[in-house]
N, C-alpha and C positions, 0 to 999 in steps of 0.2 A: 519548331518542335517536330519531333520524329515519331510513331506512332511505327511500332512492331504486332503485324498480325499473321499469325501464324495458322498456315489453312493448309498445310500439306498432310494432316492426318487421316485416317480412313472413315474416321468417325463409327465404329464396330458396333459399338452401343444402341447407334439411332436403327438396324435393321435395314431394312427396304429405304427409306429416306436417303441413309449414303449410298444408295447399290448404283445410283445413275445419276448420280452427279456429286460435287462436294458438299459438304455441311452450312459450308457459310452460304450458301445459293437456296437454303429450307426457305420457304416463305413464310412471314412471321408477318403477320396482318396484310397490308400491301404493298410490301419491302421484303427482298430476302435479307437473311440473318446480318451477313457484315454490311448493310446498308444500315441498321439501324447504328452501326457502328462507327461508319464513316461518315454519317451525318453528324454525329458528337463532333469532329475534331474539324469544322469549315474552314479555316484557315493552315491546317497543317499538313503535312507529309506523312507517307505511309510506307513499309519496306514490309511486303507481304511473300513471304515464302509460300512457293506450290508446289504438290505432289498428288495426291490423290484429286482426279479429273481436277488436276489446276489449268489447264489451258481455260476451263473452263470460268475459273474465277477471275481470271485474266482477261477474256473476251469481256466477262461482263462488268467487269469496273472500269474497262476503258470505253465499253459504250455507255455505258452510266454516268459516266464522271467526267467530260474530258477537258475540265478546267480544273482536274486535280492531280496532285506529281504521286506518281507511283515508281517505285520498286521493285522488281519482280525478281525474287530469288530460289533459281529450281535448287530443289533438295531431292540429294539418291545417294543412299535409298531412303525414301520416304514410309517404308513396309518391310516386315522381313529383318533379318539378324543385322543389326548394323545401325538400324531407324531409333527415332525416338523423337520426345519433343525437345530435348536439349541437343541433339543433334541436330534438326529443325533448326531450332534459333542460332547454333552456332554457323549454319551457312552466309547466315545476314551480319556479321559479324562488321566488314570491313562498312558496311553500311550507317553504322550506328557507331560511331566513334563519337558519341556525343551521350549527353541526356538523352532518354526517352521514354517511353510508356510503353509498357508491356499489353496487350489486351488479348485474352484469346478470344477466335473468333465464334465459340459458343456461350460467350455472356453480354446480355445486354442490358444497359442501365440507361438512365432517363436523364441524367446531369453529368455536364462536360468535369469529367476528371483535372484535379489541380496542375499548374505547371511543375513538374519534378527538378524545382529547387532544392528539395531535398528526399530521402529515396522514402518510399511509402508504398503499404499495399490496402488494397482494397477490400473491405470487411464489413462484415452484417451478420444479422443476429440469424442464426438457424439453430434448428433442434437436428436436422440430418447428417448427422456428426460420421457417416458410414460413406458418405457422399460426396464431403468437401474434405482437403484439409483443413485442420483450425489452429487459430493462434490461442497464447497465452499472453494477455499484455497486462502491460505496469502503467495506466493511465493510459496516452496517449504512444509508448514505447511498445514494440513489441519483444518479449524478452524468450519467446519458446514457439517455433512452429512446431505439429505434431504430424502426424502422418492422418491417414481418415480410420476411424473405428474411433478414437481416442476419446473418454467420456467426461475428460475433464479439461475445460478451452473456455472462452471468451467470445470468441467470432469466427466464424466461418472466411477462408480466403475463395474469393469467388473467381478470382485468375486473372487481376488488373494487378498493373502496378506500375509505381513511376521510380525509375532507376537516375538517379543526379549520378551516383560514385560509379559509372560504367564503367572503369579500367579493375576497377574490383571485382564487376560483376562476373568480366570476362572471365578476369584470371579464377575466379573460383569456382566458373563453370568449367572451365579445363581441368581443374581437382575434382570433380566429380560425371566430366560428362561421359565417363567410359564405366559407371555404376550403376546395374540393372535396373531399371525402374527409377532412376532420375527423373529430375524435373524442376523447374524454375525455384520450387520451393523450396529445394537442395540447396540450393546455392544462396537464396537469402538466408536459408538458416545458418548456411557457412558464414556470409556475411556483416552476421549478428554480434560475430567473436568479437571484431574492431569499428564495426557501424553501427549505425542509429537508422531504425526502421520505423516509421512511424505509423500508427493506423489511419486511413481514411474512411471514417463511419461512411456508410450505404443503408439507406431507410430501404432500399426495392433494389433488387436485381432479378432476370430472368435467364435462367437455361437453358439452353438447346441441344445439349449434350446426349441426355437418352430418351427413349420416348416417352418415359412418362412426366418426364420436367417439359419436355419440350410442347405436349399438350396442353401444358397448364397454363405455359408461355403463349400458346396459338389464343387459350381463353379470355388472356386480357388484352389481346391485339388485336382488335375488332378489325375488319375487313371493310373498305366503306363498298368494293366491288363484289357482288358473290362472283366466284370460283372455286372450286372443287379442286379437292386437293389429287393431285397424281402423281407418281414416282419419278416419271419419264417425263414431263414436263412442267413448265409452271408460266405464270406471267405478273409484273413485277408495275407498277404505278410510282414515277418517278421523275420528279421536277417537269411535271407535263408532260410524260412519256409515258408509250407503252412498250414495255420488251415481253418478249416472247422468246422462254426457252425452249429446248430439244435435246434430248439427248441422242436421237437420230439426226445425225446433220441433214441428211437426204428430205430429210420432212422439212427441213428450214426452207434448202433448196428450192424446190419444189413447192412451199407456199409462194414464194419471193416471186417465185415464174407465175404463179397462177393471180397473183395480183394483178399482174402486166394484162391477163385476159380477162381481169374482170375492172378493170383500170374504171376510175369514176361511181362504183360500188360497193367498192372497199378504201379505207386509209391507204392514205401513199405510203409505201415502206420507205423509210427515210436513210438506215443503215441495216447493213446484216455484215453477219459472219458465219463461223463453220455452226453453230448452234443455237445464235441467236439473232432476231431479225428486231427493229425500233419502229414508231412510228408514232405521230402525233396524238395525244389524247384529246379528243373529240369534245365538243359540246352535245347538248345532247340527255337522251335518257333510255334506259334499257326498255324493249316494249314490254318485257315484261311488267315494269314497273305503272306504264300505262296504259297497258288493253284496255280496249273494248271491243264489244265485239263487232261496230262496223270498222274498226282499226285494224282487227284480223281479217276481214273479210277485203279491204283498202288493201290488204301486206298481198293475198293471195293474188288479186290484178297486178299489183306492181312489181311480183313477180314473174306471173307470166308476159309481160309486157318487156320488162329488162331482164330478167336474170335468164329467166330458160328456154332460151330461144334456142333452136335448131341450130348443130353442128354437124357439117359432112364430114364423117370417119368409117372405116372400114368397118363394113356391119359384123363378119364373122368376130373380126380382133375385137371390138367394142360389146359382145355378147360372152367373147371369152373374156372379158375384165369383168363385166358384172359376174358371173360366173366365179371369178377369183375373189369379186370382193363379196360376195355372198355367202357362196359355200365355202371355199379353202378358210377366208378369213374368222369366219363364224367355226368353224370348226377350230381351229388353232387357238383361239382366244377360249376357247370353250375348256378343253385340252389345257391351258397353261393354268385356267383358274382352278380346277380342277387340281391338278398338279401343287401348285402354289399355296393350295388354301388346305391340302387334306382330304379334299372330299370326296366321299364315293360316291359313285355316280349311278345312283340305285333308285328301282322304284320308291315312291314316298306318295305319301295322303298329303294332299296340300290345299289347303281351307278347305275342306271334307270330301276333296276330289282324289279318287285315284289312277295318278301321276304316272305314267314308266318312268325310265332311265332318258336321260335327257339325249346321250348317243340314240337311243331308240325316235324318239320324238324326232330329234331333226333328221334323221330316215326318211319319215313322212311327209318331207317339204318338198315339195316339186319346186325344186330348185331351175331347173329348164324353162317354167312360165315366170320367175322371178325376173330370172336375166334377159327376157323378151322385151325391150323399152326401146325408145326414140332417142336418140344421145343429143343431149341439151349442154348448155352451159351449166353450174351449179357451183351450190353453197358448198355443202356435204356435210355444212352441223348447224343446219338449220333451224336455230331454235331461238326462243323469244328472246333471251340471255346475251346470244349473240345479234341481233338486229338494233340498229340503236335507233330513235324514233327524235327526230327534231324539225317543227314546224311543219307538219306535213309531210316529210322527208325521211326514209329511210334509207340506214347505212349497211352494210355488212362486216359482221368484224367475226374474227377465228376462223375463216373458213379452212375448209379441208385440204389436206395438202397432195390429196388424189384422188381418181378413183378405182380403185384394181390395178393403179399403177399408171394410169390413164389421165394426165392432166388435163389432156384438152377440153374432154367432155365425160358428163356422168347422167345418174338417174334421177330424172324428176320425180320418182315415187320413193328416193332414197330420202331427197329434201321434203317431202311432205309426211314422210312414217315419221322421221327426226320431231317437226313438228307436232305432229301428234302425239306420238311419248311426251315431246313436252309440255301439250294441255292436260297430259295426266300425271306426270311427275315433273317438277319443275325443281331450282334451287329453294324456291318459299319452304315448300313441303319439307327438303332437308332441313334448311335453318328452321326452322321451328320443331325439328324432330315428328316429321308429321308423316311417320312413317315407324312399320313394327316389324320383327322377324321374330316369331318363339321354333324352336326345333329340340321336339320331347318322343327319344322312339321310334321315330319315324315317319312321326305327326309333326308338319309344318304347316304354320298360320302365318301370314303377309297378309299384308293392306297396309293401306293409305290414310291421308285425309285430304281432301284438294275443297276448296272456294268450289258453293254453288254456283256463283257466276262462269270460274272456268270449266266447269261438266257442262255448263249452258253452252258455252264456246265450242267447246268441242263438239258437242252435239250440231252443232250452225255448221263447224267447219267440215265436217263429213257429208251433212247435207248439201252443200254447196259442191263439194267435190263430185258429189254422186249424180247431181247435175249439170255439171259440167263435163260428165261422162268417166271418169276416175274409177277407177277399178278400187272399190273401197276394202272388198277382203284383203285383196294384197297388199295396200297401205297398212293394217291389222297387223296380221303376219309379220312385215318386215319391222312392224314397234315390240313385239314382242323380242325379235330376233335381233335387234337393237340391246333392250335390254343386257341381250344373255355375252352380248360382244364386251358392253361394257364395263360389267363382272370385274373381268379381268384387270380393270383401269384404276379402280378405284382401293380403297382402304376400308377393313374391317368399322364397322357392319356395314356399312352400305355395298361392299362388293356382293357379302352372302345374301343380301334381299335383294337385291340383283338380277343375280343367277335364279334366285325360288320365285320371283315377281315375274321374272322371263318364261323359266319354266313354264308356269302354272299356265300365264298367257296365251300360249305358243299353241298348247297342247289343247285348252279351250276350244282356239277358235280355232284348228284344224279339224276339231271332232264336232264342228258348227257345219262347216263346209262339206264334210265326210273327204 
């Protein structure tokens, strides 16, 4: 059997979500979207049209998949006067000279669709009659599709279906594939004149089509890994596997090299491409999961012992990359969140403090003593989420894919701020909503909520640093300034508590210091 999925659309709907990569690559628990798809059909074939970042859906089902037969059918135009989704499917034509099943790659269902012995579409009970097409059926017949708005139907078509009579299909999507606003549903309805379309009831189906189906869809896909969601990248848990996307190939590159030097403290990468790298899923457990606090204090030997050891590089060039990754970077990110989000970047009262403009604020960082360090080996996202902790034994996973541009070596105060942001906001606090932003006027209130145990932690791990000679305001500083980088990475609300969590921080403890 043949399985038609059709992934060259722009996806307009989903916002940010399609801007840097395609729709079926959205992570939906810890699977992106057409995995939940291609995992339904284990025994059968797939003819997957691409256009919008399809190379990209291409890299990653053949590093996903490579005991499964694929199809690759480019569609142009895919966008623009000319496109469409019947246009789409008519590229894959020559492909599908048989039965097959229709699926797009924005619905996801829980039970393997029937063999299309005979043609049938896929249906379930909705009230959002503005959002689906719907049928009108005679029992198990369907006797009238409607267009979406329509208040009187039967079932919603959720965008499956299984075609038996495909010489019919074809010819009567040539009767309509040159009619504005066409679409698969056109052609069944034309169908309908001399065939039998039959329903297949659906108890649950999930969308990923706009964002606010698509959120509802992330609610019932529990994640068993936390990870945060980001536009530009992602990372996917699959038949033992980790992949790791990018939508900067450069950053692929550039992890892939930095493996090689940190070889025996990170997972072997197993396969890469222009945007995605593989690699074994680990035994094991996040430290997060099992701190203590001589386990953090155990992490910080084991890291000065292996990870940050002394690297000879040109001192001016290596003060000019912290340099770039401090200030140029921190300002840009600041600048695009800024941009991106609306916001003006004006003085504000922030938990009963009053705040400048955040351009003003970072003015005041002597940035020149930031960029003054020893170049080490390093993490560069140093944080308990990424450490995996087994038998004694700690691993490094995600590391950074630079530093100011700078593979070879970075700042040991960059991996221990990292750290320290993350004894006071970690992923817990997000999954639990353990975190606030109100903004009335002018007046903004942020806070937290974190485990007494880890305020005890952090409180051990500054002391220890501060005896061990650590310059502790400037680990301060760059968590703050962390923060405000971050902003920019993430999605409403947590971008804007972010930036006002960074803020507030920043501004604190530079007027601690004077």
């Amino acid at each position: 059997m043949k399985i038609l999925i059709p992934t060259s659309g722009l996806g307009t709907r989903l916002g940010n979500f399609s801007k840097y990569t395609n729709k079926a690559l959205i992570k939906i628990g810890d699977k992106a979207a057409i995995s939940h798809i291609i995992d339904l059909y284990p025994e059968d074939e797939f003819v997957i049209t691409l256009g919008h970042f399809g190379d990209h859906v291409r890299q990653f089902l053949e590093m996903a998949y490579l005991d499964r037969k694929f199809t690759f059918v480019n569609v142009d135009p895919y966008e623009g006067e000319g496109s469409g989704l019947l246009k789409s499917i008519s590229f894959a034509r020559e492909h599908l000279q048989c039965p097959f099943i229709f699926h797009v790659c924005d619905t996801i269902i829980t039970k393997k669709p029937p063999v299309p012995v005979y043609n049938w579409m896929a249906c379930g009970v909705s009230s959002q009659a503005d959002l689906f097409r719907t049928v009108i059926a005679n029992k198990d017949k369907i006797v009238k599709i409607n267009e979406k708005g329509e208040i009187n139907y039967d079932y919603a078509y959720v965008g499956i279906a299984g075609i038996d009579d495909y010489t019919k299909f074809w010819k009567e999507l040539d009767n309509v594939i040159d009619t504005k606003d066409s679409s698969d549903c056109h052609v069944f309805e034309r169908m309908l004149n001399n065939t039998t379309i039959n329903v297949w009831r659906l108890n649950n189906w999930y969308d990923t089509g706009n964002v606010e189906s698509l959120a509802l869809t992330k609610d019932n896909y529990h994640s068993k890994y936390r990870v945060l969601d980001k536009y530009r990248e992602a990372i996917y848990f699959i038949n033992g596997n980790v992949i790791k996307f990018f939508n900067d190939s450069s950053i692929v590159a550039n992890r892939v090299a930095r493996a090689k030097s940190l070889e025996g403290l990170t997972p072997q990468i197993v396969e890469s491409s222009d945007n995605f790298y593989k690699y074994k899923l680990l035994d094991g457990q996040a430290l997060s999961e099992v701190l203590t606090e001589q386990r953090l204090l155990d992490l910080i030997n084991w890291a000065e012992e292996n990870l940050w050891k002394p690297v000879e590089v040109d001192k001016e060039k290596f003060e000019s990359a912290c340099h770039l990754f401090y200030y140029h970077k921190t300002y840009e990110r600041v600048l695009s969140f800024l941009k991106e989000n609306n916001v003006d970047d004006v003085p504000e009262t922030i938990n009963g403090v009053e705040v400048p403009n955040c351009m003003e604020i970072l003015n005041k960082v002597k940035w020149a003593d930031l960029s003054t360090t020893l170049p080490t080996l390093f993490h560069g996202d140093f944080v308990l989420e990424n450490i995996l902790f087994d038998k004694d034994r700690f691993m490094l996973l995600d590391w950074r894919q630079d530093f100011g541009g700078n593979i070879e070596a970075g700042d040991i105060y960059y991996d221990l701020a990292k750290l320290n942001h993350n004894l006071i906001f970690n992923h817990q606090i997000i999954d639990n909503n353990g975190y606030y932003l109100t903004i009335n006027d002018g007046e903004v209130n942020c806070d937290l909520h974190r485990s007494h145990n880890m305020a005890l932690y952090q409180q051990k791990f500054l002391k220890l640093l501060e005896e061990k000679g650590y310059d502790v305001n400037k680990i301060q500083i760059l968590s703050s300034i962390i923060w405000l980088n971050m902003a920019s990475l993430h999605v409403y609300p947590l971008n804007k508590f972010l930036f006002y969590f960074g803020k507030y921080n920043l501004w604190s403890h530079l007027s601690q210091i004077g």
